[in-house]
CHARMM internal coordinates of N, CA and C (Angstrom, degrees):
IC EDIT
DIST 1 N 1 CA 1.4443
DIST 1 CA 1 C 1.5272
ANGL 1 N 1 CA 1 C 110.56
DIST 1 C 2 N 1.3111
ANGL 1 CA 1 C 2 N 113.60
DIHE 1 N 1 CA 1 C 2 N -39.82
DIST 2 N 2 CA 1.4011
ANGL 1 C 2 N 2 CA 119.85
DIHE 1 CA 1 C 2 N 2 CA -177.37
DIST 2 CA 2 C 1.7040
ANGL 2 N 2 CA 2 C 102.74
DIHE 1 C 2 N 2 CA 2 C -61.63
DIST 2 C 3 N 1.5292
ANGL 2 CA 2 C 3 N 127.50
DIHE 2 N 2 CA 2 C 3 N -48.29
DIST 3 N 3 CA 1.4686
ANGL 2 C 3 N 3 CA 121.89
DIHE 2 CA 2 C 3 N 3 CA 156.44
DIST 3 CA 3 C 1.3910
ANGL 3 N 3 CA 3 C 130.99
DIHE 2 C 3 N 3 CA 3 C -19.09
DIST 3 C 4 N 1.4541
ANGL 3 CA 3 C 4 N 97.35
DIHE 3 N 3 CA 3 C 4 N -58.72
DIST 4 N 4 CA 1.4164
ANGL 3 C 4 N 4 CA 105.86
DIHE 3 CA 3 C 4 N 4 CA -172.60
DIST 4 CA 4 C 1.2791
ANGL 4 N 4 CA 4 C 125.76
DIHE 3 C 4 N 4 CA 4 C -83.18
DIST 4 C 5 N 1.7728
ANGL 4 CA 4 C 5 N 106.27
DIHE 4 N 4 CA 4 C 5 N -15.58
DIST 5 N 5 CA 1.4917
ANGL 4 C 5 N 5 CA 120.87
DIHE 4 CA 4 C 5 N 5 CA 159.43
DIST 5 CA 5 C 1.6176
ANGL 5 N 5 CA 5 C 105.77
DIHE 4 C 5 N 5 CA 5 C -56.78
DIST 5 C 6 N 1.2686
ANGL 5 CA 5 C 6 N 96.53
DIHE 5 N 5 CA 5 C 6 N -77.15
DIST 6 N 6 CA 1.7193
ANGL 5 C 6 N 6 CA 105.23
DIHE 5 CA 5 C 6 N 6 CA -171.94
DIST 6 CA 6 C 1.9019
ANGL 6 N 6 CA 6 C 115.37
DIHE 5 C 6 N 6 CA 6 C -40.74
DIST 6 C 7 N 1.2304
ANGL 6 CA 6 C 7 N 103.42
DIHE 6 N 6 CA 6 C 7 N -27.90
DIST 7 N 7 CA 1.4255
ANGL 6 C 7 N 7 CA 102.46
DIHE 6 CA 6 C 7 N 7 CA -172.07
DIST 7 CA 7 C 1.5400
ANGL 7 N 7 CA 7 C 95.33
DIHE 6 C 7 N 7 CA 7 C -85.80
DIST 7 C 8 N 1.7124
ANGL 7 CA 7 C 8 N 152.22
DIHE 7 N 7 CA 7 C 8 N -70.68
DIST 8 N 8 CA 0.8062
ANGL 7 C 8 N 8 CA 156.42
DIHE 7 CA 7 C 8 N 8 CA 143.72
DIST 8 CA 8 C 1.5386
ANGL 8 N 8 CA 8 C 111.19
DIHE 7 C 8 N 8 CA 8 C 1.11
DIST 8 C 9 N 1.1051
ANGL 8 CA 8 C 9 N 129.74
DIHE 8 N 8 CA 8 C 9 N -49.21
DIST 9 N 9 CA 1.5066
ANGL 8 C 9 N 9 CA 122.68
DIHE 8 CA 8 C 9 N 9 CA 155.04
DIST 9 CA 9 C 0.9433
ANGL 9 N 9 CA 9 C 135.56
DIHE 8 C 9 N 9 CA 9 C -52.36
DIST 9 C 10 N 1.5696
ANGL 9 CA 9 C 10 N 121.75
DIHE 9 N 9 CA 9 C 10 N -45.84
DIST 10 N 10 CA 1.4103
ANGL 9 C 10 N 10 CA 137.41
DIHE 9 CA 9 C 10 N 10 CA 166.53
DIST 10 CA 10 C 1.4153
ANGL 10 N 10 CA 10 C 106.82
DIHE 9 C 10 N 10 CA 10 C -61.88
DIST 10 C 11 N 1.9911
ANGL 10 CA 10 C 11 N 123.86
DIHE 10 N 10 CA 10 C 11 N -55.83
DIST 11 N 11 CA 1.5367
ANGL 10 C 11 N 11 CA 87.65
DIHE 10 CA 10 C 11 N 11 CA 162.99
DIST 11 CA 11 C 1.4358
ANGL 11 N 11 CA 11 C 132.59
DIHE 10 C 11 N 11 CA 11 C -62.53
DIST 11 C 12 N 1.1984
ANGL 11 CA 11 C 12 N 143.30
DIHE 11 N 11 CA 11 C 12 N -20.57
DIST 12 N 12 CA 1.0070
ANGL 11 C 12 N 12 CA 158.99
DIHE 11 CA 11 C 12 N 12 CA -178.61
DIST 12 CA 12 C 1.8497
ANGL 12 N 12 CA 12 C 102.83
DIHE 11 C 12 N 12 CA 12 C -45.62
DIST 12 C 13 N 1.4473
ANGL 12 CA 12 C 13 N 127.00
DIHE 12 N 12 CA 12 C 13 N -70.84
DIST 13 N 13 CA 0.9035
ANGL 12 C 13 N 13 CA 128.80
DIHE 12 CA 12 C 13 N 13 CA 115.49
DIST 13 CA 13 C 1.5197
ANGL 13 N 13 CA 13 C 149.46
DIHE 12 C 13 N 13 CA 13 C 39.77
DIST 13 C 14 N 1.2071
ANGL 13 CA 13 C 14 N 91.77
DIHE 13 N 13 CA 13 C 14 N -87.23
DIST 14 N 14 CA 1.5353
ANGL 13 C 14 N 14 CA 107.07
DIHE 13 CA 13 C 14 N 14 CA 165.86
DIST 14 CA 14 C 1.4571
ANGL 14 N 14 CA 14 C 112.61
DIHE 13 C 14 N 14 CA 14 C -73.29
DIST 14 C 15 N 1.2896
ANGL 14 CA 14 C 15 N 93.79
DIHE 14 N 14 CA 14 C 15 N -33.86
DIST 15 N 15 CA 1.8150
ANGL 14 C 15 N 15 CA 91.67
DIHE 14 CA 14 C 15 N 15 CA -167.80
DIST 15 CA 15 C 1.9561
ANGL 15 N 15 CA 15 C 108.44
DIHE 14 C 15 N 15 CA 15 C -87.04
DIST 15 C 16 N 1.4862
ANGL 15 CA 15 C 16 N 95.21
DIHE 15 N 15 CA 15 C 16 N -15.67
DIST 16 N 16 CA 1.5689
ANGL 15 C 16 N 16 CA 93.13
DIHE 15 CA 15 C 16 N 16 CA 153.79
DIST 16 CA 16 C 1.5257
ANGL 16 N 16 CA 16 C 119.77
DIHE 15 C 16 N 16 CA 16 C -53.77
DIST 16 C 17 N 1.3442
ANGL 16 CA 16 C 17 N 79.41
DIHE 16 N 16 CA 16 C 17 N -67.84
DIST 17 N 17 CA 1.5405
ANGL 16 C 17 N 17 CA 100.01
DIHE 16 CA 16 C 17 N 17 CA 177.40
DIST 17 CA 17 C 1.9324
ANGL 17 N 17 CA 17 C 111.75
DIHE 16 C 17 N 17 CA 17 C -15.84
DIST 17 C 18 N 1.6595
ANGL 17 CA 17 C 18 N 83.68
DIHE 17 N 17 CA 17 C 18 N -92.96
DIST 18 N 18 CA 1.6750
ANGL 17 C 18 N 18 CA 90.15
DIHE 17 CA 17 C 18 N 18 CA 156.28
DIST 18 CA 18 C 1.3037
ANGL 18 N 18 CA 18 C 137.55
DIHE 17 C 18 N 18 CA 18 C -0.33
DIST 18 C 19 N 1.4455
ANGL 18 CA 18 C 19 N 107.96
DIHE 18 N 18 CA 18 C 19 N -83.27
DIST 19 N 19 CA 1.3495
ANGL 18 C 19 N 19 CA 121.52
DIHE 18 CA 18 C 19 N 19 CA 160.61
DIST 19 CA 19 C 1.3031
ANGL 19 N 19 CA 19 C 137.07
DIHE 18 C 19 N 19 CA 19 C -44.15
DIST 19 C 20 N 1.4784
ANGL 19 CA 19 C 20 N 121.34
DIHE 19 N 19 CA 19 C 20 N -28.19
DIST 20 N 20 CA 1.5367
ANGL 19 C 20 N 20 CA 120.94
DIHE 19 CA 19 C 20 N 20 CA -174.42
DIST 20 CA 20 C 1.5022
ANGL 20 N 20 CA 20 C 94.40
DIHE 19 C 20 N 20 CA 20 C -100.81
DIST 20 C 21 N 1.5502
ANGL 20 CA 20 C 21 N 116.68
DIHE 20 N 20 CA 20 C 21 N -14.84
DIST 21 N 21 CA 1.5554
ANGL 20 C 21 N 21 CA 109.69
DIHE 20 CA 20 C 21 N 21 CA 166.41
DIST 21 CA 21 C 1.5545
ANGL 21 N 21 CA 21 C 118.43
DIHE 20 C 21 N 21 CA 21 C -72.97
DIST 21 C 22 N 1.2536
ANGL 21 CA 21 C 22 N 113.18
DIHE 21 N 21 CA 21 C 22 N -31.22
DIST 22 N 22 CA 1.5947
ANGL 21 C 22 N 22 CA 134.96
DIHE 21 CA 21 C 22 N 22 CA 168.15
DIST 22 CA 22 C 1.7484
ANGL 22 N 22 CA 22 C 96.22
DIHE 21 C 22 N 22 CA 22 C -32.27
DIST 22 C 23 N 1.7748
ANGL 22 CA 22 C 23 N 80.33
DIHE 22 N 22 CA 22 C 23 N -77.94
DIST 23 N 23 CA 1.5866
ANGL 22 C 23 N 23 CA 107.25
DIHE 22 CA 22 C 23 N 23 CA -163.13
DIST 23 CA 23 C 1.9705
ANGL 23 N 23 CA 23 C 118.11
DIHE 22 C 23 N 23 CA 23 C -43.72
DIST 23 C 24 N 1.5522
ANGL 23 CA 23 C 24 N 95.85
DIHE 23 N 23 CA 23 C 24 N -14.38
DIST 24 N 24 CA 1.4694
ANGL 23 C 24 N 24 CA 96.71
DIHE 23 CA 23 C 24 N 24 CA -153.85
DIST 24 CA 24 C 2.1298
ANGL 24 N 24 CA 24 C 80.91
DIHE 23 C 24 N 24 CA 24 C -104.69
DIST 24 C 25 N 1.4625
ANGL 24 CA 24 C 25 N 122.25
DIHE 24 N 24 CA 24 C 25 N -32.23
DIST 25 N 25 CA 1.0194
ANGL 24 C 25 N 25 CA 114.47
DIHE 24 CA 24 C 25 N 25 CA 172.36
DIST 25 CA 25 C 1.3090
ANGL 25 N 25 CA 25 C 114.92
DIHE 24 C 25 N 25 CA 25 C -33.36
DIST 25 C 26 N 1.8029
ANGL 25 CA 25 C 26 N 106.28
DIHE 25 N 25 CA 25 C 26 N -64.90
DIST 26 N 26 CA 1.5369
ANGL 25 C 26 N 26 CA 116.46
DIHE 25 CA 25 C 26 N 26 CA -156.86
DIST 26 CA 26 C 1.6713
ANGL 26 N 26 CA 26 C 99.82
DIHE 25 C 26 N 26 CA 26 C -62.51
DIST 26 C 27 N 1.4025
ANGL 26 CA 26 C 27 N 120.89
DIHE 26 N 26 CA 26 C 27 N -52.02
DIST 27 N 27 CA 1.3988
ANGL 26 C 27 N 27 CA 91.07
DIHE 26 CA 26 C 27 N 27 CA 169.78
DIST 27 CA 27 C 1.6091
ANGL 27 N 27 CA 27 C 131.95
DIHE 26 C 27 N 27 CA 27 C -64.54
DIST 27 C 28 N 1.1601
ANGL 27 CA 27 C 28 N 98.14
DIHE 27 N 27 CA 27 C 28 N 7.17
DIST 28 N 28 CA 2.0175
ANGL 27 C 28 N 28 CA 72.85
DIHE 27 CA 27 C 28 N 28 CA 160.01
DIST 28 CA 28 C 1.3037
ANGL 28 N 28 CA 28 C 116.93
DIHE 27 C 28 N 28 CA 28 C -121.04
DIST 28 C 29 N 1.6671
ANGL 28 CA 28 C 29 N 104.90
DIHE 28 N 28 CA 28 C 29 N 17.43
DIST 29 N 29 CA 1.4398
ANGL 28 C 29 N 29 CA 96.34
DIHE 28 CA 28 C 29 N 29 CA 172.48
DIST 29 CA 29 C 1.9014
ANGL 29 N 29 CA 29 C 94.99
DIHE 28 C 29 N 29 CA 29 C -114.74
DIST 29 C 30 N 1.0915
ANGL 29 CA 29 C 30 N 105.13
DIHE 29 N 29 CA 29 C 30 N 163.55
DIST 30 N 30 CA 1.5990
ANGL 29 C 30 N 30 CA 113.90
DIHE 29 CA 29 C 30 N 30 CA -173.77
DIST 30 CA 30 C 1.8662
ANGL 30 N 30 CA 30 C 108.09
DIHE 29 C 30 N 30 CA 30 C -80.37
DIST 30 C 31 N 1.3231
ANGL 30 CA 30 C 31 N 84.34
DIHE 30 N 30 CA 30 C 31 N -54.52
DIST 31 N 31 CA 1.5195
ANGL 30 C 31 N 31 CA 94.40
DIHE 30 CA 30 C 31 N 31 CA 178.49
DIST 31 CA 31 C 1.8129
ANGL 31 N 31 CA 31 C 109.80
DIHE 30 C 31 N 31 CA 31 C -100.62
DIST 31 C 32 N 1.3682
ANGL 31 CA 31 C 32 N 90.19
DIHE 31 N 31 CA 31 C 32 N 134.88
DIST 32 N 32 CA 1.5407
ANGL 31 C 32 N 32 CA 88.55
DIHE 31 CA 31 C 32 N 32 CA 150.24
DIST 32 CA 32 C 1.9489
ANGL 32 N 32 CA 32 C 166.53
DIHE 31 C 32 N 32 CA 32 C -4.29
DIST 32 C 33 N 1.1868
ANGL 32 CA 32 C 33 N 116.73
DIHE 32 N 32 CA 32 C 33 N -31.26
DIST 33 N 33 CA 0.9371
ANGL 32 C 33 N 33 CA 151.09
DIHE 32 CA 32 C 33 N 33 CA -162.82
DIST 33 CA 33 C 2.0269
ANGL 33 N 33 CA 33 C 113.67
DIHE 32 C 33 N 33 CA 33 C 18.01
DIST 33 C 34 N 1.1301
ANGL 33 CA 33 C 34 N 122.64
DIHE 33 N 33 CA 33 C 34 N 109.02
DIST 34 N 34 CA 1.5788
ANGL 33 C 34 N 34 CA 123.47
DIHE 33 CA 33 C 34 N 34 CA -179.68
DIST 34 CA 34 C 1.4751
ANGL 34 N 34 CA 34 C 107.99
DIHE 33 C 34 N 34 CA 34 C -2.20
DIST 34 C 35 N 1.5042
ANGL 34 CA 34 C 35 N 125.94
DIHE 34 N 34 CA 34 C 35 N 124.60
DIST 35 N 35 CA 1.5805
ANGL 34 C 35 N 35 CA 97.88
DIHE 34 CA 34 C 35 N 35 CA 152.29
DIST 35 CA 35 C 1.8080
ANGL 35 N 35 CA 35 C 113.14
DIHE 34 C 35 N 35 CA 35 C 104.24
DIST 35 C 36 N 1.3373
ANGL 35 CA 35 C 36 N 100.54
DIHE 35 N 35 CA 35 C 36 N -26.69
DIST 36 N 36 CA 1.7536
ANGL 35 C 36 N 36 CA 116.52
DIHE 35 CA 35 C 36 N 36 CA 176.31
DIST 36 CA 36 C 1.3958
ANGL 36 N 36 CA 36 C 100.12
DIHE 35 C 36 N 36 CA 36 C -82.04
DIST 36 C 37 N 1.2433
ANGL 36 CA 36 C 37 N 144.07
DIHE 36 N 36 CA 36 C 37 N -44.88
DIST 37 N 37 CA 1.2633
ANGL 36 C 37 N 37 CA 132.40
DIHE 36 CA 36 C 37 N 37 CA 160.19
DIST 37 CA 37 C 1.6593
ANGL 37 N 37 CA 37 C 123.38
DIHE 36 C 37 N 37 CA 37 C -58.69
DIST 37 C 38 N 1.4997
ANGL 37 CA 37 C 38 N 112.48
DIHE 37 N 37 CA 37 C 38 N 2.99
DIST 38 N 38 CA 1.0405
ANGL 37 C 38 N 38 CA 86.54
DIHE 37 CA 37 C 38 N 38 CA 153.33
DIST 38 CA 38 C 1.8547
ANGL 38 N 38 CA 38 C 120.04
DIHE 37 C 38 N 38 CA 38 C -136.25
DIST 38 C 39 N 1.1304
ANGL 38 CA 38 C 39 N 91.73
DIHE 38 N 38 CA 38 C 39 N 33.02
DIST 39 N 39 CA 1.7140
ANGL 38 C 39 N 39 CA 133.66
DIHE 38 CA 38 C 39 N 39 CA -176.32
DIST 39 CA 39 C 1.7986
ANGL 39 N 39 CA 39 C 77.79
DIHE 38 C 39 N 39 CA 39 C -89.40
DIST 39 C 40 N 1.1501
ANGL 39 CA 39 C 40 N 127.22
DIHE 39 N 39 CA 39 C 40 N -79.80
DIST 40 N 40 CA 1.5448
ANGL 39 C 40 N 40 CA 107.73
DIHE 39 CA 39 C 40 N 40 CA -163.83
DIST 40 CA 40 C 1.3479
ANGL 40 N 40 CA 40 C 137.72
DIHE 39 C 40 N 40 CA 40 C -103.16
DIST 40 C 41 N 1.3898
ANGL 40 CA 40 C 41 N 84.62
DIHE 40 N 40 CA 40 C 41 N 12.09
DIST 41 N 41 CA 2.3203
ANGL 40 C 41 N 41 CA 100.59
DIHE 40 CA 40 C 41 N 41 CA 148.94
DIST 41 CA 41 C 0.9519
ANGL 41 N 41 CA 41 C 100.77
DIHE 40 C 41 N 41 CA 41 C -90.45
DIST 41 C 42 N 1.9771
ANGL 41 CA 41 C 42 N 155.32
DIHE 41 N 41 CA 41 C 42 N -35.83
DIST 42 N 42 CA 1.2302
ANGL 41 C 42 N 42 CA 101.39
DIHE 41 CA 41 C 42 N 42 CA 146.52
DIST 42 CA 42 C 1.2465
ANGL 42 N 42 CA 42 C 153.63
DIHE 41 C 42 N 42 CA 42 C -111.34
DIST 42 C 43 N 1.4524
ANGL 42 CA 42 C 43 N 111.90
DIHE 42 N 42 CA 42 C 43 N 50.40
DIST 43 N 43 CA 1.4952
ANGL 42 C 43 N 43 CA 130.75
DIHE 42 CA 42 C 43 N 43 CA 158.86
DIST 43 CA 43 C 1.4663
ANGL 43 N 43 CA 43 C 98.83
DIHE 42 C 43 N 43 CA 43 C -72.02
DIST 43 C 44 N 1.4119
ANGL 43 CA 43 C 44 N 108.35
DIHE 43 N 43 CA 43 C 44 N -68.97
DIST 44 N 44 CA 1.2041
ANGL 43 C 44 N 44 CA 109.63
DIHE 43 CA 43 C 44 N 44 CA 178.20
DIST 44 CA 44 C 1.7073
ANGL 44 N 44 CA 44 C 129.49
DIHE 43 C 44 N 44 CA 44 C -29.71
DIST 44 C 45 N 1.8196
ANGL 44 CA 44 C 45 N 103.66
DIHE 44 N 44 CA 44 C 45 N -65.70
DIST 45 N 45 CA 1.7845
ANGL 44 C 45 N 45 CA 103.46
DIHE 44 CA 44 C 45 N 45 CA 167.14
DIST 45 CA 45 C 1.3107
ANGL 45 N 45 CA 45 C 110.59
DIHE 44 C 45 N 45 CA 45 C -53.73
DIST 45 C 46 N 1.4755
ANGL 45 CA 45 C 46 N 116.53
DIHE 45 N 45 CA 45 C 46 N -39.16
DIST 46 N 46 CA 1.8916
ANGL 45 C 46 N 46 CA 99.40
DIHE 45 CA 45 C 46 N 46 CA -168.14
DIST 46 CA 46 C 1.9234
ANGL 46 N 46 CA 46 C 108.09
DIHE 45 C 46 N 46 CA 46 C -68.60
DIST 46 C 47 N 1.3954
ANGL 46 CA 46 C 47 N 97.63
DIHE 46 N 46 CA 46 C 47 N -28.96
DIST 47 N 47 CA 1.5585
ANGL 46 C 47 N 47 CA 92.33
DIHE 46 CA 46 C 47 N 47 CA 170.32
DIST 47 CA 47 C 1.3682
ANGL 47 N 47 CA 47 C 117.04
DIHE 46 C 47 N 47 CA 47 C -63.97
DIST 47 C 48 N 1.6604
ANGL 47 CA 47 C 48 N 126.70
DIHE 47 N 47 CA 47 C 48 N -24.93
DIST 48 N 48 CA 1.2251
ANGL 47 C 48 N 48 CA 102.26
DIHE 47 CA 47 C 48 N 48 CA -153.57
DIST 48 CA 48 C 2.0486
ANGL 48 N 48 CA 48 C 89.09
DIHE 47 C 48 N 48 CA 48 C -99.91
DIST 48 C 49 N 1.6072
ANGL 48 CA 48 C 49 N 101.32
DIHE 48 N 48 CA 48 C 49 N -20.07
DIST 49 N 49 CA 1.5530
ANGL 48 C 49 N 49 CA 76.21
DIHE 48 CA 48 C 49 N 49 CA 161.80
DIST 49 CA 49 C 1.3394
ANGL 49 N 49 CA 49 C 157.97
DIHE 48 C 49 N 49 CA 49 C -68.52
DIST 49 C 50 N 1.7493
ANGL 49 CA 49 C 50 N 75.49
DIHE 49 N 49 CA 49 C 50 N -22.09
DIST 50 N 50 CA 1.8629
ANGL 49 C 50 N 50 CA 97.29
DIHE 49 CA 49 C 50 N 50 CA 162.77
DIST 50 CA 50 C 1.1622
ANGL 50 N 50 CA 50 C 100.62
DIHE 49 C 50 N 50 CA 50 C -29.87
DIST 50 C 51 N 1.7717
ANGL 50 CA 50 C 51 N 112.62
DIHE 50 N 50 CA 50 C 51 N -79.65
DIST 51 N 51 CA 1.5384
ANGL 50 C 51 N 51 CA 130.94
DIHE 50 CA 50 C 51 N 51 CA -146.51
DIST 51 CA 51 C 1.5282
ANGL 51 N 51 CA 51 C 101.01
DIHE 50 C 51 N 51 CA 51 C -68.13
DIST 51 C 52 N 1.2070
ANGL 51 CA 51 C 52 N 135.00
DIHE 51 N 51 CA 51 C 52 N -11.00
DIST 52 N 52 CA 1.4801
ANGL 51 C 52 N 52 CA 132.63
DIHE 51 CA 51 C 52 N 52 CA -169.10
DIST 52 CA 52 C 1.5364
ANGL 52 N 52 CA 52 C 82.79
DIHE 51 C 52 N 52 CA 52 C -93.83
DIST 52 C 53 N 1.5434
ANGL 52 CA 52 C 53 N 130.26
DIHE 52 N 52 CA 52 C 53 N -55.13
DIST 53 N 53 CA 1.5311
ANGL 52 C 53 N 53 CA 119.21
DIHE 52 CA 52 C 53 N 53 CA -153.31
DIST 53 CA 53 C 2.0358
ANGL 53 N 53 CA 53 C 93.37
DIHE 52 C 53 N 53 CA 53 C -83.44
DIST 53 C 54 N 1.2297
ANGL 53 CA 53 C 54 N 139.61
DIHE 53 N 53 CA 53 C 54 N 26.06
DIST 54 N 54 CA 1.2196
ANGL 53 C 54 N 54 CA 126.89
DIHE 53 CA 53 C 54 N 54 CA -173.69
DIST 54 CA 54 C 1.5138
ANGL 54 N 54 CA 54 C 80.51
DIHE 53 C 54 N 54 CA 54 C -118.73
DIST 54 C 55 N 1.5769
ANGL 54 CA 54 C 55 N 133.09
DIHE 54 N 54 CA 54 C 55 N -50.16
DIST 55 N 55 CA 1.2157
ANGL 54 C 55 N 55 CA 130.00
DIHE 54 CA 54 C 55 N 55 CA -169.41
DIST 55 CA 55 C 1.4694
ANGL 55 N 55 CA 55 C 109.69
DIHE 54 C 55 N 55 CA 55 C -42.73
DIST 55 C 56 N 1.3380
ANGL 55 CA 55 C 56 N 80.91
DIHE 55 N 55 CA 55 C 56 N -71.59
DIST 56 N 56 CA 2.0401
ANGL 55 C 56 N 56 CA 99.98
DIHE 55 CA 55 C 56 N 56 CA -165.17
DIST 56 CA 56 C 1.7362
ANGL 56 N 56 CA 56 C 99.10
DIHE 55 C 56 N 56 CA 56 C -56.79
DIST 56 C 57 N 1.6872
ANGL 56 CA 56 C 57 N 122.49
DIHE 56 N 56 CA 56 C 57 N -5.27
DIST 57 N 57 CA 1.8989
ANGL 56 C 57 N 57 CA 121.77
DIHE 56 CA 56 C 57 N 57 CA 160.83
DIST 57 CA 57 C 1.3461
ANGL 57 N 57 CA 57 C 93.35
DIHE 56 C 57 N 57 CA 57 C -54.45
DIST 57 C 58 N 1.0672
ANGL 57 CA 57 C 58 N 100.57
DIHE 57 N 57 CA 57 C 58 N -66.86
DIST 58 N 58 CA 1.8385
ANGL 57 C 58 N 58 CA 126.23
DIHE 57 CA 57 C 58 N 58 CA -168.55
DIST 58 CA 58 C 1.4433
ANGL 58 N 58 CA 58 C 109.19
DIHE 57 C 58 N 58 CA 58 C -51.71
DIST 58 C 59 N 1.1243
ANGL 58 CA 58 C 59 N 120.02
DIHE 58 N 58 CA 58 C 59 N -30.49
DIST 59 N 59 CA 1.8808
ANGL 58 C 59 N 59 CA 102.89
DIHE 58 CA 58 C 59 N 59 CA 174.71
DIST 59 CA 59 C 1.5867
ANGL 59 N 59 CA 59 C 93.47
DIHE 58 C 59 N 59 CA 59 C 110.74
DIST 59 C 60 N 1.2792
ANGL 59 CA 59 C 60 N 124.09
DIHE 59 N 59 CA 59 C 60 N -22.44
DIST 60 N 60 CA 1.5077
ANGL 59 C 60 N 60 CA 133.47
DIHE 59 CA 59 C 60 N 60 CA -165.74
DIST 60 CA 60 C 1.7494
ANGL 60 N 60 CA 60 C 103.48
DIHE 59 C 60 N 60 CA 60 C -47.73
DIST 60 C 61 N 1.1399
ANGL 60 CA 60 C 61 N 111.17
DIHE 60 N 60 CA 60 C 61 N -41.86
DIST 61 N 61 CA 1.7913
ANGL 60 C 61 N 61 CA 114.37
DIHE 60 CA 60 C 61 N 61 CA -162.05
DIST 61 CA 61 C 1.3376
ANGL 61 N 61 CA 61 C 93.06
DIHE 60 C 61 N 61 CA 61 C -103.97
END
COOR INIT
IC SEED 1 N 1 CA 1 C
IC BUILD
């Protein structure tokens, strides 16, 4: 369990990662570009499953 914690963090992680690279795109582009909105709903869902599949490690859910 402790594996699957530690690995689940690290994606967790990455997909930050991801995301604040997202975030730093849109400011340097003016517009939008097709398709980037949905580039970070799912950064966003894969992050939040991270945190749902680390809970239910934990006994939480």
């Amino acid at each position: 369990m402790r594996l699957a914690d530690r690995k689940l963090r690290g994606l967790g992680a990455v997909l930050q990662t991801l995301q604040k690279a997202q975030a730093k795109t849109h400011d340097a582009a003016a517009d939008v570009p097709p398709g980037d909105t949905l580039v970070d709903e799912l950064l966003l869902l894969g992050r939040e499953r991270v945190d749902t599949a680390r809970d239910a490690l934990r006994g939480a859910v």
